[in-house]
C-alpha positions in Angstrom: 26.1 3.7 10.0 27.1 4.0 6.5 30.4 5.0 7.6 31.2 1.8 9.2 33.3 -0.5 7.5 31.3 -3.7 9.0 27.6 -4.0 10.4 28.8 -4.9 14.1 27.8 -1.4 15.8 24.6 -2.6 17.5 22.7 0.9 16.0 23.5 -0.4 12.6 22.7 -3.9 13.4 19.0 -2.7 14.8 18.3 -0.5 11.6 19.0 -3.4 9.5 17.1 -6.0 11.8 13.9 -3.2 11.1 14.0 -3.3 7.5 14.4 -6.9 7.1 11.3 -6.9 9.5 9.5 -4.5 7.5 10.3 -6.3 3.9 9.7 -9.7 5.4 7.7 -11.9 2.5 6.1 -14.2 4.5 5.1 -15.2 8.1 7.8 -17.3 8.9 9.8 -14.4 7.9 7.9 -11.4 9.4 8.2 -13.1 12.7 11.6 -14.7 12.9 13.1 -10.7 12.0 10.7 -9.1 14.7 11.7 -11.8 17.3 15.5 -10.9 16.6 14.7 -7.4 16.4 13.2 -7.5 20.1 16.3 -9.8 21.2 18.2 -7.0 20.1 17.4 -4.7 21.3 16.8 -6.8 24.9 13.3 -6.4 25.3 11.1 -9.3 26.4 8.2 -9.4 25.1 6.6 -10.6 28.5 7.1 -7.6 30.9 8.0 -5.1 28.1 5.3 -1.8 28.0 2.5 -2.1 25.8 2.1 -0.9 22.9 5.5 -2.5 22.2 6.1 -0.5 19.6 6.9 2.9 22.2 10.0 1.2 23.8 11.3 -0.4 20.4 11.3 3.4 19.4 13.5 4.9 22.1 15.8 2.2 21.1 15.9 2.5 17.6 16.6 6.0 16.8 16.4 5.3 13.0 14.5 7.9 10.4 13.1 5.6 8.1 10.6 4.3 11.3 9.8 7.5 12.1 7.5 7.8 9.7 5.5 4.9 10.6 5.4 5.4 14.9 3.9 9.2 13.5 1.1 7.0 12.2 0.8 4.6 15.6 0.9 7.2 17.8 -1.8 9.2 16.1 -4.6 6.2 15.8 -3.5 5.4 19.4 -4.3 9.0 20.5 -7.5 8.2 19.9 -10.1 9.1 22.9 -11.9 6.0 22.7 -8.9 4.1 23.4 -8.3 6.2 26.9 -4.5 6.1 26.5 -4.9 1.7 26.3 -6.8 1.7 29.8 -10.3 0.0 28.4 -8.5 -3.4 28.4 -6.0 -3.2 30.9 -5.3 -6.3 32.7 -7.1 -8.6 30.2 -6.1 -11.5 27.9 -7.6 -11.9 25.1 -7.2 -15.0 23.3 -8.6 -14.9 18.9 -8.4 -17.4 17.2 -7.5 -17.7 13.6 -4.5 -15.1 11.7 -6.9 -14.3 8.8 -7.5 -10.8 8.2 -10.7 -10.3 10.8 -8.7 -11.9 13.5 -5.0 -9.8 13.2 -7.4 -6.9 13.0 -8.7 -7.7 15.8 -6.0 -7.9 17.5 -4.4 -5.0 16.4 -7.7 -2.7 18.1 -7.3 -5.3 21.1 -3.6 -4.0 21.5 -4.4 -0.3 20.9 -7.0 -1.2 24.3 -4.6 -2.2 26.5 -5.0 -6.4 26.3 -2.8 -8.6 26.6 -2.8 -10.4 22.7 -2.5 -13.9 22.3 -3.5 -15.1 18.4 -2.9 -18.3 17.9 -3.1 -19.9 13.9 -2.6 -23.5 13.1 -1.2 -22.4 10.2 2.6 -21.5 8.9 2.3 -19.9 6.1 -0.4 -17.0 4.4 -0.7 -18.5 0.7 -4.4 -16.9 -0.1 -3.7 -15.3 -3.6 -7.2 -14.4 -3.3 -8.0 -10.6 -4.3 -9.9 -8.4 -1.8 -11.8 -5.3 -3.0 -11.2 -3.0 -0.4 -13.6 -0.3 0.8 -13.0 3.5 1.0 -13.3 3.6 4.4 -11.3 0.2 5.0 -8.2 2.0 2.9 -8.4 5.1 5.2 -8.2 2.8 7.9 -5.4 0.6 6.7 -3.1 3.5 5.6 -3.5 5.3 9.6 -2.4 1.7 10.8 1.1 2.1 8.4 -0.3 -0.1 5.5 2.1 1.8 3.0 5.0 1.4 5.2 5.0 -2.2 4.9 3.6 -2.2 1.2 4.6 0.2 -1.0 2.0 -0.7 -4.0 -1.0 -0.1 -1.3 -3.8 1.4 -2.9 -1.9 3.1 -5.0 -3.3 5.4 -7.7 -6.8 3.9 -8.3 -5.8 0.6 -7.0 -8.9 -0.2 -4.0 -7.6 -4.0 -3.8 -5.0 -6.3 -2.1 -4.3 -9.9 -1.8 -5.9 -11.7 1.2 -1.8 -12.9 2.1 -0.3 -9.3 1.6 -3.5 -8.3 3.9 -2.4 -10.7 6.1 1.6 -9.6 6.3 0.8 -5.9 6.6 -1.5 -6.9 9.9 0.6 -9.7 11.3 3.6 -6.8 11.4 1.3 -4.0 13.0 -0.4 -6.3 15.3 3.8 -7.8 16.4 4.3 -4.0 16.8 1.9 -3.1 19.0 2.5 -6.0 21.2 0.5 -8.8 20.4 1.7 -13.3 21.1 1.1 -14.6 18.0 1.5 -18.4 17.7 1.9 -20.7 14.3 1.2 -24.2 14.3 -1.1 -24.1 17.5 -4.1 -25.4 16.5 -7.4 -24.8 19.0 -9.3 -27.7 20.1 -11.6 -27.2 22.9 -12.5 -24.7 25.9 -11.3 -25.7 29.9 -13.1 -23.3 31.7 -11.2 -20.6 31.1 -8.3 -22.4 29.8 -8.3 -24.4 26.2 -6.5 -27.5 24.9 -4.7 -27.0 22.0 -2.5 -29.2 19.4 0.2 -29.4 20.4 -0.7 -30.2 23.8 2.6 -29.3 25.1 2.3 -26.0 24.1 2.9 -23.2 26.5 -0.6 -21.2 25.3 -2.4 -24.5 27.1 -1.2 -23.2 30.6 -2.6 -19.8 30.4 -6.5 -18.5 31.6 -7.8 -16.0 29.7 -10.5 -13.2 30.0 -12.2 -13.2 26.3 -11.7 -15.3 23.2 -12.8 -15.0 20.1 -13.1 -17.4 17.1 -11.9 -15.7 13.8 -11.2 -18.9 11.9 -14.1 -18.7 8.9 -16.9 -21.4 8.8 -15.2 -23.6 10.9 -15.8 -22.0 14.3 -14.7 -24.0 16.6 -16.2 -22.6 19.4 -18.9 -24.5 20.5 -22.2 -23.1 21.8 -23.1 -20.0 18.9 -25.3 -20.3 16.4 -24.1 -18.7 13.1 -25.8 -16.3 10.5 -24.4 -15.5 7.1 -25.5 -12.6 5.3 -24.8 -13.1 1.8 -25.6 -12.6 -1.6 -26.4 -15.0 -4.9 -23.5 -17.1 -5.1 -21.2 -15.9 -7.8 -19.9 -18.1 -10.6 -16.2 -16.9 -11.5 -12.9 -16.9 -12.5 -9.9 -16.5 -11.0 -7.2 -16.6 -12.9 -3.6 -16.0 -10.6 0.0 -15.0 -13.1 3.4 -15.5 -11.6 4.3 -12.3 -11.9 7.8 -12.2 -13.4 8.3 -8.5 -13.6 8.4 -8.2 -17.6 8.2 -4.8 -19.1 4.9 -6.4 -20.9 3.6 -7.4 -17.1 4.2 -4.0 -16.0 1.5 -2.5 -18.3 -1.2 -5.1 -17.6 -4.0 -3.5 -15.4 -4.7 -4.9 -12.4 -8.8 -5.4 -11.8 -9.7 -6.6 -7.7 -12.9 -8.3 -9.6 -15.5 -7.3 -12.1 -19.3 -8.6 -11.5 -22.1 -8.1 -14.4 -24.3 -6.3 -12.7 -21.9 -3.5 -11.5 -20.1 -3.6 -15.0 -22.3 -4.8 -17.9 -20.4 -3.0 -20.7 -17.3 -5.0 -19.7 -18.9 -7.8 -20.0 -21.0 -7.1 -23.7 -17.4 -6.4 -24.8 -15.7 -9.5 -23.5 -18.4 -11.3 -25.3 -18.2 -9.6 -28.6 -14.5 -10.7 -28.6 -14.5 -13.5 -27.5 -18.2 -14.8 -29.0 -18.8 -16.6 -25.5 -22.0 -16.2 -24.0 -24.6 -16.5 -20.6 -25.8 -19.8 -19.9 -29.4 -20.0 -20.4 -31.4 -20.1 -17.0 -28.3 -18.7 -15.1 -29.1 -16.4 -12.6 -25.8 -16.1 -10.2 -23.7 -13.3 -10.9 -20.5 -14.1 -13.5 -17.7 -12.1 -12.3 -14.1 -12.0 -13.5 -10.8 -11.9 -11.3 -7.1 -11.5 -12.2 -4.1 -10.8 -10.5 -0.3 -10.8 -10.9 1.3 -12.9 -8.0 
């Protein structure tokens, strides 16, 4: 390829369809790139083998991939997954393109389901940081994480926006095969159908086997009672920088959130400097959040 003078040989055009794919910023992005990637390379996505990702790699013969199909093939190796049998012949139908619901997915695909997410939503925009478990990372990085975000958890980083999240999930869960819909917007169950906004909307034809709400507290599924198990509500601060890649910015340290009761010495410091102190008769837990967007 780099010894072409233009980018019209179709091998070229591919590899460069996958990067954009992979580099994509936003959803709108990450999904028109993987739509003209699979165009491409003529496969539709409605007969095409599942996971998608195994004929997209015969197709693309292109070594910066490699890498990451290493990594897919691995987690979907696993036993429990009986070579994407558990779930044959289902649909499955989430609700909501938040982080629980594209992870769901993803495990969905790795079963054998047919994927349908649908998100009334355009756009991931939560700036929000997540502290991320050990075991969450492990997980994240056999899924390809790092592929599609280079900063991942690097170094003694353990956090991640909830939109970055987001991105890295939306492209595994496309990859694997997974229907994901923006602006679609559930409404209510038929049966084993649901209406949706917009009515028109091809998703409003089609009977599913499961479905599953993963859109937050509003859970619009009727009939389940809901349980939170939480702690004291925290009074915070979130403070979000536009990051404008400064030499000065570069050195700032990056903190996924500080409570008092995990780091009370940050805390006594902050307060020596800046002669602030507790509330009397508060009892929540004061944490501190900042971030470089």
């Amino acid at each position: 390829c780099l010894n072409t003078l233009d980018g019209s040989y179709p091998e070229c055009q591919a590899q460069e369809l996958f990067d954009e794919f992979v580099s994509a910023s936003t959803c709108r992005a990450a999904l028109r790139c993987f739509s003209q990637l699979c165009e491409h390379l003529q496969l539709d996505h409605s007969t095409t083998e599942k996971p998608l990702y195994q004929p997209i790699k015969r197709r693309l013969n292109y070594w910066k991939a490699n890498a990451l199909w290493a990594k897919l093939d691995r987690r979907a190796a696993q036993q429990e997954y009986q070579r994407g049998r558990v779930c044959r012949n289902m649909t499955c139908v989430i609700i909501g393109a938040g982080p629980c619901g594209l992870r769901t997915a993803v495990e969905l695909c790795f079963m054998g389901a047919r994927v349908v997410v649908l998100e009334k939503r355009e756009s991931f925009s939560r700036n929000n940081v997540l502290h991320l478990w050990p075991f969450t990372i492990y997980d994240l990085r056999g899924l390809g994480a790092k592929k599609f975000y280079g900063k991942f958890c690097a170094g003694s980083i353990d956090h991640i926006s909830i939109r970055q999240l987001q991105l890295v999930l939306l492209k595994v869960a496309l990859l694997l095969g997974a229907e994901v819909h923006v602006n679609v917007e559930f409404k209510q169950l038929e049966g084993w159908r649901m209406e949706v906004s917009p009515k028109s909307h091809p998703v409003s034809q089609m009977e599913f086997d499961v479905i599953i709400g993963a859109d937050g507290r509003r859970n619009t599924l009727p009939g389940f009672r809901r349980k939170e198990f939480r702690g004291k509500l925290a009074i915070a601060i979130t403070a979000n920088f536009k990051n404008r890649n400064t030499s000065a910015e570069a050195k700032v340290e990056e903190i996924s959130g500080v409570a008092f009761i995990f780091n009370q010495r940050f805390f006594q410091e902050l307060r020596q400097e800046t002669g602030s102190s507790e509330p009397a008769g508060l009892t929540e837990t004061p944490g501190l959040e900042l971030s470089l967007t």
